[in-house]
LOTITI-698075 format. One record per residue: residue in one letter; x negated, y negated, z of N, C-alpha, C, O in turn. Coordinates in pm, whole numbers. Each point is the difference from the previous one (the first is absolute). Example, Ala and Ser with C-alpha at 12.3 -4.5 7.8 and 13.67 -1.06 7.14 Angstrom:
["a", [-1319, 569, 780], [89, -119, 0], [-90, -120, 0], [-104, 2, 66]]
["s", [139, -107, -138], [-82, -119, 6], [77, -109, 73], [-51, -111, 17]]
//
This chain:
["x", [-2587, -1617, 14821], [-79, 121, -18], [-69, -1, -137], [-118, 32, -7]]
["x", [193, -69, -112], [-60, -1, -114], [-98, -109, -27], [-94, 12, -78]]
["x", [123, -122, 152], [-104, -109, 58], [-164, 46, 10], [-100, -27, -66]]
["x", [128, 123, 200], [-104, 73, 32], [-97, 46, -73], [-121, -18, 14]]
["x", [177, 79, -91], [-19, 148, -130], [-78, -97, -101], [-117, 25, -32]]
["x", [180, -129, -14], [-78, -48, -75], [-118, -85, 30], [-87, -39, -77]]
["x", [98, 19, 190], [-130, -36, 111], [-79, -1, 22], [-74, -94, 30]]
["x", [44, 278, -43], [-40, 119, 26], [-61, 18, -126], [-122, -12, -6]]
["x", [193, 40, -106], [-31, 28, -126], [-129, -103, -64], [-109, 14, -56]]
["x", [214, -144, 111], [-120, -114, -34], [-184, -24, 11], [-96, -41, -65]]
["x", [148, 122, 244], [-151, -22, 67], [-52, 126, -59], [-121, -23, 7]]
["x", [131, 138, -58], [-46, 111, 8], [-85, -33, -206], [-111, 33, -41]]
["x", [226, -107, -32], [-70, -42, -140], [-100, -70, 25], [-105, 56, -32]]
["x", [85, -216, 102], [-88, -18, 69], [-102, 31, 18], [-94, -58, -54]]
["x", [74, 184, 157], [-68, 80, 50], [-75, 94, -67], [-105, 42, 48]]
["x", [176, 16, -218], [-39, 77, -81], [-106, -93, -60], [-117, 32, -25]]
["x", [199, -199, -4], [-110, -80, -82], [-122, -20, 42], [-93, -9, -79]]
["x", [78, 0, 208], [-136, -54, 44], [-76, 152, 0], [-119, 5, -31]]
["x", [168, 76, 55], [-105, 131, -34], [-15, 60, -100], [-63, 104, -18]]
["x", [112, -155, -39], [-22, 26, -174], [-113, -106, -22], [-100, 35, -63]]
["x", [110, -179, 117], [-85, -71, -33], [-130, 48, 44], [-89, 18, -84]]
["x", [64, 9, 233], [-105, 37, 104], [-11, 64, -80], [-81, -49, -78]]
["x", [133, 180, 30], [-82, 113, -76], [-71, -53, -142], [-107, 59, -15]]
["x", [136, -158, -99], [-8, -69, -124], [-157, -5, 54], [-98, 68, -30]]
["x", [125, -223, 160], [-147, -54, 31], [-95, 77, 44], [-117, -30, -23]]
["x", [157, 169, 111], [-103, 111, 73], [-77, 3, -170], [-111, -32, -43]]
["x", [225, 82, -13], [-76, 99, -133], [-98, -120, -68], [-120, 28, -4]]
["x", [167, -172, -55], [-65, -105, -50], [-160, 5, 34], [-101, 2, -71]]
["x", [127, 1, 235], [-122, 8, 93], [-123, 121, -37], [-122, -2, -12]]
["x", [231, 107, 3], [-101, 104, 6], [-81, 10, -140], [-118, 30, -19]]
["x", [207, -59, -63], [-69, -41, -196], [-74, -87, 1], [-101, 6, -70]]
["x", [129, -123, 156], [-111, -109, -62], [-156, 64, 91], [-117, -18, -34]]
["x", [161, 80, 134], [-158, 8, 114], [-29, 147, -76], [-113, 49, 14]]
["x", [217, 25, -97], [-112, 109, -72], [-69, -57, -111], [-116, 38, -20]]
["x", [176, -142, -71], [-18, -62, -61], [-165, -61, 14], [-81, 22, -90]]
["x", [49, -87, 195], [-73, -89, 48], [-131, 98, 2], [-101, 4, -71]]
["x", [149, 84, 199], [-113, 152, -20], [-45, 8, -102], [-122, -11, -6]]
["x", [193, 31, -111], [-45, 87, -137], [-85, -110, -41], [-103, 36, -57]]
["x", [123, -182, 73], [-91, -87, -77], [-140, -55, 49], [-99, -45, -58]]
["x", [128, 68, 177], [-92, 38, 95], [-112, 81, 30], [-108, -24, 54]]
["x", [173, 148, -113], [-83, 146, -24], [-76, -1, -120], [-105, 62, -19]]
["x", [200, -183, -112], [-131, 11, -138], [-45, -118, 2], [-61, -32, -103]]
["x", [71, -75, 215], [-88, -154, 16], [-132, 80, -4], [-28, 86, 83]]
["x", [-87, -137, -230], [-77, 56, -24], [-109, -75, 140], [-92, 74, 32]]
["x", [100, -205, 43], [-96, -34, 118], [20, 112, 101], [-98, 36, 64]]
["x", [261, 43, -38], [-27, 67, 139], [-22, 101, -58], [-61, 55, 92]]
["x", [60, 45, -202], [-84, 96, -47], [-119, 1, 26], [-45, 110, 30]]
["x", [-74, -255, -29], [-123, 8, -40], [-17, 29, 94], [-47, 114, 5]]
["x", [75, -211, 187], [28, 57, 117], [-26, 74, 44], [-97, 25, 71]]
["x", [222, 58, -122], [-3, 140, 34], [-117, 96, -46], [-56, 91, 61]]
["x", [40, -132, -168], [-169, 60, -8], [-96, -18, 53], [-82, 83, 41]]
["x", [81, -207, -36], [-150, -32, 123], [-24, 67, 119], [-103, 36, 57]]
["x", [283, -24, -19], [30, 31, 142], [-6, 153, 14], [11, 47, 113]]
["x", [-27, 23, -207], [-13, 125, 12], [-90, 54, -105], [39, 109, -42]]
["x", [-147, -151, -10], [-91, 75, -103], [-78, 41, 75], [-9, -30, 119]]
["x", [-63, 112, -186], [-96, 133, 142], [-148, -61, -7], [-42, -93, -68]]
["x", [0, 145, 127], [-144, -51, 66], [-89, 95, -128], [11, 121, -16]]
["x", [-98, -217, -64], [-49, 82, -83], [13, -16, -134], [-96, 11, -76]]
["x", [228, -40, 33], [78, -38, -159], [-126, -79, -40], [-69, -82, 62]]
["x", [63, 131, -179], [-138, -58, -131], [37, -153, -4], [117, -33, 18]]
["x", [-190, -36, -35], [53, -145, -54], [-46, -30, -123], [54, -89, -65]]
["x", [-168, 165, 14], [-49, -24, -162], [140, 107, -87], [39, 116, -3]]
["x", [2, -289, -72], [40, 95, -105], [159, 43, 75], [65, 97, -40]]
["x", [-14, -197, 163], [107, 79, 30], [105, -145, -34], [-9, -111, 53]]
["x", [108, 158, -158], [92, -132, -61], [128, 9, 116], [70, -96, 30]]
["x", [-58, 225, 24], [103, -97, 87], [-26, -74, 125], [86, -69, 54]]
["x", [-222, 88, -1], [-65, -74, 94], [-1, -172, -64], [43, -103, 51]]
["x", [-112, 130, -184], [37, -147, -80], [117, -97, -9], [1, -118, 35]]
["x", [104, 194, -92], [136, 4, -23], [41, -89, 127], [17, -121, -15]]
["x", [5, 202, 185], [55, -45, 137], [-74, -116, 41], [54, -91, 63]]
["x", [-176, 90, -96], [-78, -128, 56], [48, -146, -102], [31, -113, 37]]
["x", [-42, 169, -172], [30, -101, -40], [117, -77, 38], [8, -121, 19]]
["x", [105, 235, -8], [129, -54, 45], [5, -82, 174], [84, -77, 45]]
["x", [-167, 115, -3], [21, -48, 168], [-110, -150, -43], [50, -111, 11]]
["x", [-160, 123, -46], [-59, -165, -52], [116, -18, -63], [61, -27, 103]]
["x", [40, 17, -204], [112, -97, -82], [70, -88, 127], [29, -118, 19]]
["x", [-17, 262, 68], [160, -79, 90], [-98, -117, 115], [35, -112, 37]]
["x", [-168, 189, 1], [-89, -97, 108], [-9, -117, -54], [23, -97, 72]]
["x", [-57, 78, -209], [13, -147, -69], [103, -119, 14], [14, -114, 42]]
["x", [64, 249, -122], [145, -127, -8], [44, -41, 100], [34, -118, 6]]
["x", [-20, 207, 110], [103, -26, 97], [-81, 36, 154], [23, -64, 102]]
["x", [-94, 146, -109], [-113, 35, 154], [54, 124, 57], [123, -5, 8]]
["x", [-180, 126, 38], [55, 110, 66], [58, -31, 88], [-18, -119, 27]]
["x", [101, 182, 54], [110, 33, 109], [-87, 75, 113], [-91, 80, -21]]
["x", [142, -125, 151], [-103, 63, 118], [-16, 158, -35], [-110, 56, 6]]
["x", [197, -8, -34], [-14, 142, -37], [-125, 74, -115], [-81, 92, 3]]
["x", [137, -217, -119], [-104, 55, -101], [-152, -20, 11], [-84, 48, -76]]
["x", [57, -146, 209], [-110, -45, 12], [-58, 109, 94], [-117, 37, -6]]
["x", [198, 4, 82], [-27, 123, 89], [-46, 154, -100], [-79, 83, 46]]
["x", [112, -75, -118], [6, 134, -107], [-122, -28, -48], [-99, 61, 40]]
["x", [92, -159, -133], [-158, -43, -69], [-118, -41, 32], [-95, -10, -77]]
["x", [97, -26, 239], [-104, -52, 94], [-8, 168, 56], [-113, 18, 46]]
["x", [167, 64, -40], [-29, 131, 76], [-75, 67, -115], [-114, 44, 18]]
["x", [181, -36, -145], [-51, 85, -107], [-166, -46, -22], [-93, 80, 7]]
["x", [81, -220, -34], [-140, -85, -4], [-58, 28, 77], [-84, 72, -54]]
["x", [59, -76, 173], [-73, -3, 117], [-29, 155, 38], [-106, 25, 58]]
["x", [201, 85, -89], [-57, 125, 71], [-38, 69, -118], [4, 120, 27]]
["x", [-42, -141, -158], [-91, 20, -110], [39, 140, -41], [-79, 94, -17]]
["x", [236, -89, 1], [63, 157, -22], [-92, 21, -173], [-68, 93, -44]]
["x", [96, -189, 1], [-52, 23, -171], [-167, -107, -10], [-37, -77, -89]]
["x", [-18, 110, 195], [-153, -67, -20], [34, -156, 40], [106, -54, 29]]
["x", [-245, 3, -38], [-40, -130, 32], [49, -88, -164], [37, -117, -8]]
["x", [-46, 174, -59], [12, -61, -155], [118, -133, 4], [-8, -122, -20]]
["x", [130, 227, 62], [131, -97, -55], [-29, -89, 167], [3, -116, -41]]
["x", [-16, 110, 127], [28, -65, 125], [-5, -141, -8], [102, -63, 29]]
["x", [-216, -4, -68], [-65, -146, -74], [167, -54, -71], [75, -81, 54]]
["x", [-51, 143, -168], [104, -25, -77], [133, 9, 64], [86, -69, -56]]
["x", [-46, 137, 160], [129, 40, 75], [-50, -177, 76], [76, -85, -46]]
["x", [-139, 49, 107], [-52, -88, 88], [27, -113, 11], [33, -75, 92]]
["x", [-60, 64, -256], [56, -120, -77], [90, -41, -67], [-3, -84, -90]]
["x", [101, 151, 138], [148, -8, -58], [130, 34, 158], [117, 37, 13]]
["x", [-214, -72, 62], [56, -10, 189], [64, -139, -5], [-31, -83, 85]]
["x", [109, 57, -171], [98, -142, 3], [140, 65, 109], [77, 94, -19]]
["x", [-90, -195, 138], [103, 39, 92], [122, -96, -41], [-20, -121, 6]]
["x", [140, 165, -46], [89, -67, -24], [34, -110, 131], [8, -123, -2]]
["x", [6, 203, 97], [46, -95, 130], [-134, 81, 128], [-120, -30, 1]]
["x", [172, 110, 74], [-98, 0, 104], [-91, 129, -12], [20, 97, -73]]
["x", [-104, -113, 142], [-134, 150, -36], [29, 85, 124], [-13, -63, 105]]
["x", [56, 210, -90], [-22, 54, 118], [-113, 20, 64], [-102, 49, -47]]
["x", [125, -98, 183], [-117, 14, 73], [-72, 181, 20], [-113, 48, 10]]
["x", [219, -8, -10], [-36, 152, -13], [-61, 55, -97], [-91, 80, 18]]
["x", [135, -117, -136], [-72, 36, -143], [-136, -63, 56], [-75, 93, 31]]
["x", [18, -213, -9], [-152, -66, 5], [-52, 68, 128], [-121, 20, -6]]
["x", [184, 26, 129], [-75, 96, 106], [-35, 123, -110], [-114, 12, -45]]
["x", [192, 54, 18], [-48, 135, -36], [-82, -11, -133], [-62, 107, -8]]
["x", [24, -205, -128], [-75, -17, -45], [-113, -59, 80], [-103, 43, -51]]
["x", [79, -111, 136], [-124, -59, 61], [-70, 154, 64], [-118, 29, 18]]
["x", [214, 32, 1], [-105, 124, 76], [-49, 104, -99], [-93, 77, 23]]
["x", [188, -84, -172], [-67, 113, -75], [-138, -80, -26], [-88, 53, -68]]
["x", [72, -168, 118], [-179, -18, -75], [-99, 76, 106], [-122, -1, -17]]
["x", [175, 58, 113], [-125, 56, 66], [6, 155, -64], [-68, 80, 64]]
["x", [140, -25, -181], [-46, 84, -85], [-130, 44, -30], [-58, 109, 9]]
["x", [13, -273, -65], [-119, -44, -7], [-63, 57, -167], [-118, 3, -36]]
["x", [252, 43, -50], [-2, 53, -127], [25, -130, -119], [-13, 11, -122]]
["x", [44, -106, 182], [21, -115, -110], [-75, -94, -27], [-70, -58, 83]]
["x", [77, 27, -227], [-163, -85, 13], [12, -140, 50], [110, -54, 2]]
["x", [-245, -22, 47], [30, -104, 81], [32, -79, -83], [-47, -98, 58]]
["x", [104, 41, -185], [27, -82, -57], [139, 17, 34], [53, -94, 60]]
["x", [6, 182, -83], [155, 28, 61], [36, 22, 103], [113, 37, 32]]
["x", [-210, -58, 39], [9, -26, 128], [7, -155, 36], [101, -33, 62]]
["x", [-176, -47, -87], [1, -149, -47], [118, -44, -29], [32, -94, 73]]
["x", [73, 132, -176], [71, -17, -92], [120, -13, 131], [60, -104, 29]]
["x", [-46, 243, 40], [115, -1, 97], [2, -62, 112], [103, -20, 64]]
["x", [-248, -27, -20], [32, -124, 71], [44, -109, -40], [82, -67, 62]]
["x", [-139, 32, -188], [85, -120, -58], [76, 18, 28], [18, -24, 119]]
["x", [77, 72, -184], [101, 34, -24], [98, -28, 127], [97, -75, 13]]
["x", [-157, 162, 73], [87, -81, 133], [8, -95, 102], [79, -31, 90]]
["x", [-254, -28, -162], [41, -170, 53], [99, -103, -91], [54, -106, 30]]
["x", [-56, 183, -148], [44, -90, -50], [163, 2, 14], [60, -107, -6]]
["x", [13, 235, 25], [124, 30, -1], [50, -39, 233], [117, 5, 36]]
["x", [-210, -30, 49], [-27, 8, 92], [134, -66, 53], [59, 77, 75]]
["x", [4, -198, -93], [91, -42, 31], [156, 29, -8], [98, -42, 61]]
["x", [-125, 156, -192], [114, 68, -22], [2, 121, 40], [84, 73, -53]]
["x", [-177, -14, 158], [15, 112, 81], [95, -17, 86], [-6, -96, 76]]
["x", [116, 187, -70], [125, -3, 123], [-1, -22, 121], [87, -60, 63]]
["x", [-230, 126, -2], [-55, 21, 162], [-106, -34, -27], [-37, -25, -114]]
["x", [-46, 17, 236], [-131, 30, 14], [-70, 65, 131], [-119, 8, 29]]
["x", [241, 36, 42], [-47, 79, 111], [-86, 96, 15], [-105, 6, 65]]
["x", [189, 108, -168], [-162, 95, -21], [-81, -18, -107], [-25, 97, -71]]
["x", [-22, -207, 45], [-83, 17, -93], [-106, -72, 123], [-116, 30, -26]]
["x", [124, -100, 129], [-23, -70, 111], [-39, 118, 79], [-108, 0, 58]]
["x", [232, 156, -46], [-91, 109, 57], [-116, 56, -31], [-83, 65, 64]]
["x", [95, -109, -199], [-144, 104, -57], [-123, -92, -12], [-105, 28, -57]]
["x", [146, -174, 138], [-128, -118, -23], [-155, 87, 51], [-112, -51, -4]]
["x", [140, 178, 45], [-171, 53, 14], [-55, 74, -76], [-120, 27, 10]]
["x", [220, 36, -126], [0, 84, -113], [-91, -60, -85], [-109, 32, -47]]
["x", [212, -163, 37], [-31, -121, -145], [-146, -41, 39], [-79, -8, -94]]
["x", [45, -12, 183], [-111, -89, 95], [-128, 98, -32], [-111, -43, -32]]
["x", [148, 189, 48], [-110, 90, -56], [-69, -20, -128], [-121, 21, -8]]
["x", [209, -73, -120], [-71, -52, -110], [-105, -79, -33], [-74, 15, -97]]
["x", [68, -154, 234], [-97, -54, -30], [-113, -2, -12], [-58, -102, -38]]
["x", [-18, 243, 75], [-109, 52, -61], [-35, -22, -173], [-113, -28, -40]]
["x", [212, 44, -38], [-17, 29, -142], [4, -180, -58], [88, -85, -14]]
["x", [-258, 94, -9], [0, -147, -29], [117, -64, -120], [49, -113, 2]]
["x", [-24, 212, -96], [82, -32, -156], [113, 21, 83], [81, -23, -90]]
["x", [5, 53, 206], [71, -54, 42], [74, -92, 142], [112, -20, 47]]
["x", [-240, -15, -20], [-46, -91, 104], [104, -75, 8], [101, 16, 69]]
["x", [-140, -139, -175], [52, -83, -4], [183, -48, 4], [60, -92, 55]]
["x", [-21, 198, -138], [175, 38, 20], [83, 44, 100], [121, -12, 17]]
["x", [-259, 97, 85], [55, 43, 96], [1, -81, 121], [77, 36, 89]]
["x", [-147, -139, -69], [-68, -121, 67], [165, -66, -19], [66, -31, 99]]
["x", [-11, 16, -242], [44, -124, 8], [193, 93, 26], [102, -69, 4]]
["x", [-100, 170, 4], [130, 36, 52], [4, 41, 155], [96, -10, 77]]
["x", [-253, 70, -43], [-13, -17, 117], [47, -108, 92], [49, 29, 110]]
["x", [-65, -173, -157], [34, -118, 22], [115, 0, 26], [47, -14, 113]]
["x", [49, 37, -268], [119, -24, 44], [104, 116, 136], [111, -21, 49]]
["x", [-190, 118, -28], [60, 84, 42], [-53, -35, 155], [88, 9, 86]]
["x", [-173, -34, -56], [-58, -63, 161], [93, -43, 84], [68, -102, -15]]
["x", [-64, 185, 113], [51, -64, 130], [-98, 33, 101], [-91, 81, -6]]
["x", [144, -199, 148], [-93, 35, 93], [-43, 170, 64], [-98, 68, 29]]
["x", [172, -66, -32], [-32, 185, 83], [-68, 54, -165], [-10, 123, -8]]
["x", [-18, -172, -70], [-46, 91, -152], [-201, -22, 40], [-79, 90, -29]]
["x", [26, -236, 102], [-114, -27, 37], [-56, 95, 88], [76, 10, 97]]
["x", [-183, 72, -85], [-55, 104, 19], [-174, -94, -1], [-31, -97, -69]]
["x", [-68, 186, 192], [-128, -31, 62], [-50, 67, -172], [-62, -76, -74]]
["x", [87, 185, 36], [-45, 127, -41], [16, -74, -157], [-89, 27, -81]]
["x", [184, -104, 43], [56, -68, -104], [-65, -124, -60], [-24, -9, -121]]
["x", [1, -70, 196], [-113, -117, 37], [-145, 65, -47], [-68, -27, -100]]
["x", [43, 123, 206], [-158, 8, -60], [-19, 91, -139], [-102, 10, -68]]
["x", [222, 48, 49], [-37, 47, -199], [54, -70, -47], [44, 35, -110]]
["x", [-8, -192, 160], [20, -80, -153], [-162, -102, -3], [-56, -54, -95]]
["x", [15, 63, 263], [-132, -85, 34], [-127, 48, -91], [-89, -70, -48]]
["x", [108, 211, 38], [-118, 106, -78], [73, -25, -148], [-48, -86, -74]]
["x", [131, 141, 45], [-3, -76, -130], [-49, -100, -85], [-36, -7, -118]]
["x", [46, -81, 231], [-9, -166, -51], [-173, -17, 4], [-57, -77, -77]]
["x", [-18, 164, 185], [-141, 2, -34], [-33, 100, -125], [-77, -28, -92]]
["x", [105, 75, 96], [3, 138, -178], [44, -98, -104], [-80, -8, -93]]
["x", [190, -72, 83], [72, -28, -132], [-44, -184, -1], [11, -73, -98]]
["x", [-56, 34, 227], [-2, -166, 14], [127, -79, 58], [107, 56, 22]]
["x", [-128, -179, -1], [111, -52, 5], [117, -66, -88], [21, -118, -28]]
["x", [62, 263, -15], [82, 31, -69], [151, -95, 32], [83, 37, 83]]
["x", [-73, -126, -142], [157, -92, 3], [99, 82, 59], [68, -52, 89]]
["x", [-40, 195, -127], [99, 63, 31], [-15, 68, 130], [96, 15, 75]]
["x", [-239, 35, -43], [-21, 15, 128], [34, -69, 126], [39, 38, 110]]
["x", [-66, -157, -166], [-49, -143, 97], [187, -47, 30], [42, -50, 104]]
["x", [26, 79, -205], [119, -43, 31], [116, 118, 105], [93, -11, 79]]
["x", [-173, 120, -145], [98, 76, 86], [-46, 41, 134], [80, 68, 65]]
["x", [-225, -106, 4], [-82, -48, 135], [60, -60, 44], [50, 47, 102]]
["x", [10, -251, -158], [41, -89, 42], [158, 39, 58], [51, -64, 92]]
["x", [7, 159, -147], [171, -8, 31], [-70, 131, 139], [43, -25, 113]]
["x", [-119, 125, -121], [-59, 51, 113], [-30, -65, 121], [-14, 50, 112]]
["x", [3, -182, -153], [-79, -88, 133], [113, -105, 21], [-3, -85, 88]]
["x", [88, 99, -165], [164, -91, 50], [33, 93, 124], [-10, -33, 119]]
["x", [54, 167, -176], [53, 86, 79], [-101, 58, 123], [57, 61, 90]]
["x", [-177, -75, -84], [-99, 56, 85], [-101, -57, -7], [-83, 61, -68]]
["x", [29, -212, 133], [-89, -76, -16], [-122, 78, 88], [-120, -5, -29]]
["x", [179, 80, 144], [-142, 57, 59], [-67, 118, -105], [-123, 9, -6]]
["x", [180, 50, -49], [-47, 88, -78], [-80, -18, -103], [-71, 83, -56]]
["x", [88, -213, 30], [-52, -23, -139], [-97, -155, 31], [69, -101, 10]]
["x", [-174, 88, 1], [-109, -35, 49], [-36, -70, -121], [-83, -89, 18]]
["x", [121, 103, -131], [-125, -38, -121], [59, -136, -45], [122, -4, -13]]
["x", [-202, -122, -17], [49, -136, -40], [88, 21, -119], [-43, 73, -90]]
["x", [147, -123, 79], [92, 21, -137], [-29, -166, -33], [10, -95, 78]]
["x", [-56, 96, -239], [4, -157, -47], [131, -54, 21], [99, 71, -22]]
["x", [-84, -222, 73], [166, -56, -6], [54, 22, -173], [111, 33, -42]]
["x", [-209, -57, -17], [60, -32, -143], [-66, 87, -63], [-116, -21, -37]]
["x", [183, 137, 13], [-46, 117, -128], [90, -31, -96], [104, -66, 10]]
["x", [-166, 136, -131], [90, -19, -126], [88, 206, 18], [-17, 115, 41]]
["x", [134, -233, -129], [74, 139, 11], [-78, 189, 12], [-94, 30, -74]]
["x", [139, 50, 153], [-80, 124, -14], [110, 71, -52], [-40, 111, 36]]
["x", [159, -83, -99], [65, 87, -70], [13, -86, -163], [81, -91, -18]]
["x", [-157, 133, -66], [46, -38, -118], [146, 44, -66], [59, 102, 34]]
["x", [-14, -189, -127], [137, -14, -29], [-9, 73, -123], [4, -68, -102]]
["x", [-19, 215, 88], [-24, 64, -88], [74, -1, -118], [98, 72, 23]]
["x", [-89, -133, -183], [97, 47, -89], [-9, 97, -55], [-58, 32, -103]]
["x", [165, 62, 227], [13, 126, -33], [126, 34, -94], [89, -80, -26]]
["x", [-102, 267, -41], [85, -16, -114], [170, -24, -7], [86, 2, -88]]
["x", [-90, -21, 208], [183, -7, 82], [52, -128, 6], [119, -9, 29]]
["x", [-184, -98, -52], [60, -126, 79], [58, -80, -128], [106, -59, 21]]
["x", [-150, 52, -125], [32, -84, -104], [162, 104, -45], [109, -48, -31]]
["x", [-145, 197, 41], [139, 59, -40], [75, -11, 123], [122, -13, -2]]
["x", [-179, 16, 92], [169, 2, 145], [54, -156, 34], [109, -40, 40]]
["x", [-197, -10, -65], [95, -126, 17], [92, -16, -108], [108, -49, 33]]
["x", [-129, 90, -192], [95, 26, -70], [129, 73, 42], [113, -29, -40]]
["x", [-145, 132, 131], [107, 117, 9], [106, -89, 99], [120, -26, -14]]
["x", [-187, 4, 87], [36, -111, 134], [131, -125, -26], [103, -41, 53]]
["x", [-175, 21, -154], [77, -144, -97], [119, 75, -99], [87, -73, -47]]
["x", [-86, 167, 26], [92, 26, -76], [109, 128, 57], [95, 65, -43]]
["x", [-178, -79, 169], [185, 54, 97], [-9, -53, 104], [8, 63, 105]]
["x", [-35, -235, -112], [66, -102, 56], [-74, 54, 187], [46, -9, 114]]
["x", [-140, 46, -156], [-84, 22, 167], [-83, -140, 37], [-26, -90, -80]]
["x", [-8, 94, 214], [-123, -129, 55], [-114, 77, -53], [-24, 110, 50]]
["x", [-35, -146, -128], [-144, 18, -2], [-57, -36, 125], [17, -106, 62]]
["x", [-101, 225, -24], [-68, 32, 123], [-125, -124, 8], [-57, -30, -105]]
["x", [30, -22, 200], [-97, -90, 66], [-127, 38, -67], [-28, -72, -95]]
["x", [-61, 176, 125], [-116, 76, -29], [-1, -4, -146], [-113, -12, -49]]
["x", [217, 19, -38], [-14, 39, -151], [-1, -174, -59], [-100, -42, -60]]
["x", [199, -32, 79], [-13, -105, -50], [-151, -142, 53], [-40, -98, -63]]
["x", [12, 135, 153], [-106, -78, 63], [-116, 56, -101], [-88, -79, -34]]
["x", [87, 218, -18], [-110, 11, -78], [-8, -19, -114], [-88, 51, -68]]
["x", [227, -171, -5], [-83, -49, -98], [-26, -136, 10], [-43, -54, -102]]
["x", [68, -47, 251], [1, -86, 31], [-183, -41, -9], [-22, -108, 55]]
["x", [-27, 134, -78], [-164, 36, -11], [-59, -30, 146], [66, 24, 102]]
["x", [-208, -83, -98], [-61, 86, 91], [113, -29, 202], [70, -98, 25]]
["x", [-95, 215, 70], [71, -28, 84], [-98, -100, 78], [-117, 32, 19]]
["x", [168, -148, 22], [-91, -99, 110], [59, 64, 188], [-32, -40, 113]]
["x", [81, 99, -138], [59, 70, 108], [-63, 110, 62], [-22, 109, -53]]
["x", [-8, -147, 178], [-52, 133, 59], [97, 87, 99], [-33, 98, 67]]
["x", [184, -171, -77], [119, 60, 77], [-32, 142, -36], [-70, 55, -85]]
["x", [185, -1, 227], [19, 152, -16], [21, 90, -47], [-41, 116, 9]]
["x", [146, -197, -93], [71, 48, -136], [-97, 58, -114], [22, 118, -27]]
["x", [-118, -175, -38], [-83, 79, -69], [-109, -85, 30], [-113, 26, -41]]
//
């Protein structure tokens, strides 16, 4: 019986120890993750964030230092290391829907270093604030770059593939013809070839000439729909998407290289100089 008792006694000390412990580690847990919060809450990058992500439509930009202050801090971290799908989502929304003017947008634009992948969602819902039709076409220019050049590190491309009649509306605007020609390209599938599509790139091409970028994005038209597209394509054109050195590629392949990522296909081919390639790829 006293066997028992101390048995008993044994398992029950035991029993006190490990919930004394469980309780030590609960509490450990709960200090280090308030801990983490609090450092979290004065990480001066997710402050700036949080500003972007919530400053009002309107805020002055002459003369405003903490607008200065957050940007500077979000270019430091895009440099060293490249935004996070998130932060790229926050600063591609703030840029693009022109809460604080057209001014800072150019500059937000160029500091779109994607650490690892670009949401496809962030680039749908910026591609549609351009039918605003409030931003100037140079920054308008700028954000197509921008996402040919980041193009391979988009997550999806399904809907950006839904809105192939959105994007396709641009090619009216000769200053951005040419950019839109050459993502048009990459975004082409058969069901994307259209009667209606064909003959405003055919009228174009009598308005603007026979434009390289035209002529190439006809030819992948007449892969996918040879009856539709009637017009002689030369066998041997010279490249029609130029390999633009735009202001992203010399810094993201840095970012790329120094958290041990593949540099993307599209970015490193453009400093390989000129492309002899008329593949699909670019």
């Amino acid at each position: 019986m006293a066997t028992l008792l101390n048995l008993s006694d044994s398992d029950s000390s035991v029993r006190n120890d490990q919930s004394l412990s469980n309780r030590t580690s609960n509490r450990s847990l709960r200090v280090a993750e308030k801990e983490r919060k609090k450092n979290e809450a004065e990480d001066p990058f997710v402050l700036a964030l949080k500003y972007f992500s919530e400053v009002e439509v309107g805020t002055p930009v002459i003369g405003n230092d903490e607008l200065e202050k957050n940007l500077v801090q979000v270019e430091k971290v895009a440099l060293n290391r490249g935004l996070s799908p998130e932060a790229l989502s926050v600063m591609l929304e703030f840029a693009m829907s022109l809460r604080m003017g057209s001014s800072p947008c150019a500059r937000v634009l160029k500091c779109l270093l994607p650490a690892s992948v670009v949401p496809q969602e962030a680039v749908v819902r910026a591609v549609v604030w351009l039918s605003v039709g409030k931003m100037p076409i140079s920054t308008q220019v700028l954000f197509i770059k921008w996402v040919l050049t980041v193009f391979d590190m988009i997550d999806a491309k399904d809907r950006l593939r839904a809105i192939y009649g959105f994007i396709f509306s641009f090619v009216t605007d000769e200053n951005l013809c040419p950019f839109i020609c050459h993502l048009l390209y990459l975004l082409t599938r058969k069901e994307s070839v259209r009667v209606f599509r064909v003959r405003k790139l055919l009228e174009l091409q009598s308005k603007l000439g026979r434009q390289p970028y035209l002529l190439h994005l006809l030819s992948l038209y007449k892969v996918f729909c040879p009856e539709l597209v009637t017009l002689s394509i030369p066998s041997r054109m010279r490249s029609g998407f130029k390999n633009h050195i735009s202001p992203w590629k010399s810094a993201l392949m840095g970012v790329q290289k120094r958290n041990n990522l593949q540099v993307p296909s599209s970015i490193s081919t453009a400093f390989a100089g000129k492309d002899k390639s008329t593949s699909r790829k670019r």
